[in-house]
C-alpha positions, 0 to 999 in steps of 0.5 A: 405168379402174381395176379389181381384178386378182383379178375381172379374172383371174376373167373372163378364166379364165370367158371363156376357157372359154366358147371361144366365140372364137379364143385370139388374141382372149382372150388380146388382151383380156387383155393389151390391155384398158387400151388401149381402152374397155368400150364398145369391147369390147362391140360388137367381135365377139367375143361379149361382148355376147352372152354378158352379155345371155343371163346377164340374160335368162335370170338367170344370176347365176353367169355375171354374177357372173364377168363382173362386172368387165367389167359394172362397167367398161362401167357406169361408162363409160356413166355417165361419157359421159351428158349431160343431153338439152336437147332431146327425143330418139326412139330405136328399137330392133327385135328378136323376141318370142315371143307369150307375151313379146309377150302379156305385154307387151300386158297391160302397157300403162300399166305398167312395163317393163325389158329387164334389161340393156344396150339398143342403140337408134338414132336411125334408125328404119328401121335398127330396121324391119329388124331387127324385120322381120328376125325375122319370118323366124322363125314363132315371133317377132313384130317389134317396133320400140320407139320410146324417147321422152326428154323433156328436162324429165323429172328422170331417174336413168337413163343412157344415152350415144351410142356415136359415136367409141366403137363398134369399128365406125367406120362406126356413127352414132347409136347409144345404149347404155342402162345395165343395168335402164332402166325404161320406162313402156309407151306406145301399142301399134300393128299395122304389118303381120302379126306387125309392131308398134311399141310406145312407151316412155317413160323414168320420172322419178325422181319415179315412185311405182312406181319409187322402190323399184325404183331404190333396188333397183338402186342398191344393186345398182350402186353402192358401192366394189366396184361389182357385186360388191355385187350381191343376193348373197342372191339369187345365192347362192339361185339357185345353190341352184337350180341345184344342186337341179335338177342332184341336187347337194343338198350344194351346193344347202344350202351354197348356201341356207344363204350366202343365208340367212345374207346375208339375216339380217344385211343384211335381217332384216325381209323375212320373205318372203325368209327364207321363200323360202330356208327353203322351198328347205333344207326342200325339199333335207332332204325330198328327202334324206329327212332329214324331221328337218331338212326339219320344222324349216324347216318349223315356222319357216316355218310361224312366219313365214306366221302372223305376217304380216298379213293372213295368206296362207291359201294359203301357210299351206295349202301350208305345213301340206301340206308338214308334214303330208307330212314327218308321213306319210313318218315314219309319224306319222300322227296328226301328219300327219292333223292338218295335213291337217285343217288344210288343209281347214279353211282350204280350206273357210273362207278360200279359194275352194274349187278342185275339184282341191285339195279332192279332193287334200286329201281323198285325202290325208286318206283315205291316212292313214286308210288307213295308220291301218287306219281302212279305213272313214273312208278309203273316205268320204274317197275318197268326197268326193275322188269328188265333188270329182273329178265336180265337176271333170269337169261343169265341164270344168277339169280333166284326166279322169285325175284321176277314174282316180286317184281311182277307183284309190284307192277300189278300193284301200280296197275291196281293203283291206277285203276287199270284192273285189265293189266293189273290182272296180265301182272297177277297172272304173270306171278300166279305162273312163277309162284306154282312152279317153285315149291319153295314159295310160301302158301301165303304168298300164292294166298295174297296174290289169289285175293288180289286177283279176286279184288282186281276181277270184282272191279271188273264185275266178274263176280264169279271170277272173283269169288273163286279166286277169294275162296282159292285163296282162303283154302290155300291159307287154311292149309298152310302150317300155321294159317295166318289167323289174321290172313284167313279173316280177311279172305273169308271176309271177301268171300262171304261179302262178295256172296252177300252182293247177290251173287247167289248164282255161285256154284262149283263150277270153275269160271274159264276165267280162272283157269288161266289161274289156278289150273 
């Protein structure tokens, strides 16, 4: 078969790398590649088909773009053996599913299914059997045998081809390799035994309404004089982007980002939903550099996009404009910022169904901003309904009760501010209650909220109060797994300064005061 040196190089080099085999075996492929079939390669032991379909599975455009060359060759070979069915043909295949995959197949009975990459079937069906039964070995996995049904007068566009004097395994018979991307229509589902299904497929034909898109897709992926290298590069180029973003290499997420952007203005400039997409994630990487400039800019285009669609998404305009108005407060621009948070409640309160968390989330920010503004007392009745909205939550049973603790934190804080310490104290209390009952709350936030309480009682000169909530708080960090070297500093801090102000009457006993607190 023909194919290009400089992709085949590029596989070799990626192959050897893996060093999932013996060099004897690489440096065999590379020099004795003509002298066999993909197809042979592929089922050969040496890790090829394992290393392909993981890249699919798990979408690994780095690895399918290095294996390229081989994938191309293996598709070409198994376009070049199909032969149109005469007769009807079942085949089956057994693997393993999670129960999440398994779940979601199940909601998808009726619809369309694909595996996302090349799929071994076999005419014997107790071959199958034994590999679903196999992976019921596994308590997390659930056996499946899918039974493929080819119907012969189906006009269909997929390929398939037995592997009957191709496989490397002499000794294997009826073995048929499906091209990358078959849909299948999901068909009856059947329990065979404990953890035991068969499910049926269905190829589709070309003349499949659900499908002509998805098709068109794929041959524009496949197809043309460079083959595979005519893959969605925009989406290789956006995942990779990804990936640098995940791993903390922002320059190569934003190179990477801006080649997708790019590839999608000239092949596919009416998709504004791709285009967003990839402004989103440049916008993500400027925000997270703190080049709140930058991050603005793709934000406002998005913001353009979103506003232009019809009907209009309210949800991604409020995610949007949550986006903006966060950039706004990093910049000390807050009127800018409350704006865009006023926005968001505006489109929480008349175009979506209101959400308890989101409308509390709103409204703390909203009272944040406030705060920062020194507006203290439109900031306390912001926290005020982020309150109601977090008692909501709790009456209706969805929502995490440490959400309240938080909310609770940020209306002490404002009392704190404005220098009302009696009802500041009633907040900390409140929070000192929700956060001994949770045990998966942190050390350190019972920590913080324990030196709050000691500052909020030294205000109201009950020194000894004070010093027991600062000495509270420095044993709870010192206990926590690491202690926050910097935290424990400052609580020591507190508590030895609140002892050199003459309080030298401390003693062990607990004050009734802080009972109400720590006990």
């Amino acid at each position: 078969m023909k194919f290009d040196v400089k992709s085949k190089k590029e596989f070799i080099q990626f192959y050897r790398q893996k060093q999932r085999v013996g060099n004897t075996i690489i440096d065999e492929l590379e020099h004795n590649y003509g002298m066999h079939t993909p197809i042979w390669w592929y089922t050969r032991d040496c890790c090829l088909s394992d290393i392909i379909d993981q890249a699919f599975r798990l979408q690994n455009f780095y690895t399918i773009i290095k294996m390229r060359f081989f994938i191309q060759d293996l598709h070409k070979q198994i376009e070049k053996l199909y032969k149109t069915p005469s007769e009807k043909l079942t085949l089956y295949r057994g693997q393993g599913l999670t129960p999440a995959h398994f779940e979601q197949l199940r909601t998808m009975q009726g619809g369309l299914f694909s595996f996302n990459s090349f799929l071994s079937a076999n005419v014997d069906e107790n071959v199958a059997l034994f590999y679903a039964d196999h992976s019921r070995h596994d308590s997390d996995l659930i056996g499946i045998v899918f039974q493929i049904n080819i119907d012969p007068t189906t006009r269909i566009s997929t390929r398939y081809a037995s592997l009957d004097n191709e496989n490397y395994h002499s000794d294997a018979k009826q073995e048929f390799l499906f091209a990358i991307h078959t849909i299948f229509r999901v068909g009856e589902m059947k329990q065979l035994d404990e953890q035991l299904w068969k499910i049926e497929l269905s190829l589709t034909s070309n003349d499949d309404k659900d499908i002509r898109h998805i098709n068109e897709y794929i041959r524009r992926g496949t197809q043309g004089s460079t083959g595979w290298d005519r893959l969605d590069f925009s989406t290789i180029h956006n995942d990779m982007g990804s990936l640098y973003q995940y791993t903390g290499e922002y320059a190569k997420a934003l190179e990477s980002y801006e080649m997708a952007l790019n590839i999608e203005k000239k092949s596919n400039p009416v998709n504004c939903s791709n285009l967003a997409i990839i402004y989103d994630n440049i916008a993500k990487v400027n925000k997270t550099m703190k080049q709140y400039s930058a991050a603005l800019q793709y934000y406002q285009i998005i913001l353009k996009i979103h506003k232009a669609c019809i009907p209009l998404n309210y949800q991604k305009l409020s995610a949007t404009y949550k986006n903006i108005a966060e950039i706004h407060y990093s910049m000390d621009e807050y009127p800018q910022a409350l704006k865009a948070f006023q926005k968001i409640l505006n489109i929480q309160q008349n175009y979506l169904s209101q959400n308890y968390i989101d409308m509390a989330d709103i409204e703390s920010n909203i009272s944040q901003v406030y705060e920062s503004m020194g507006e203290h007392s439109k900031a306390s009745e912001h926290y005020e309904s982020a309150l109601k909205y977090c008692q909501m939550l709790l009456e209706s049973h969805k929502g995490d009760v440490a959400n309240l603790a938080i909310i609770y934190n940020s209306i002490a804080s404002i009392y704190k501010n404005k220098k009302d310490y009696f009802k500041a104290i009633e907040f900390y209390r409140k929070t000192i209650e929700i956060l001994k009952k949770f045990p998966h709350v942190t050390r350190p936030d019972l920590a913080v909220t324990c030196d709050n309480i000691g500052q909020m009682y030294e205000s109201i000169h009950d020194s000894k109060t004070a010093l027991f909530a600062y000495r509270h708080a420095m044993q709870i960090e010192q206990q926590a797994s690491p202690p926050n070297p910097t935290q424990l500093q400052l609580y020591q801090k507190h508590y030895h300064d609140g002892l050199t102000k003459g309080n030298d009457t401390f003693t062990m006993s607990v004050p009734a005061s802080a009972k109400l607190f720590f006990f």
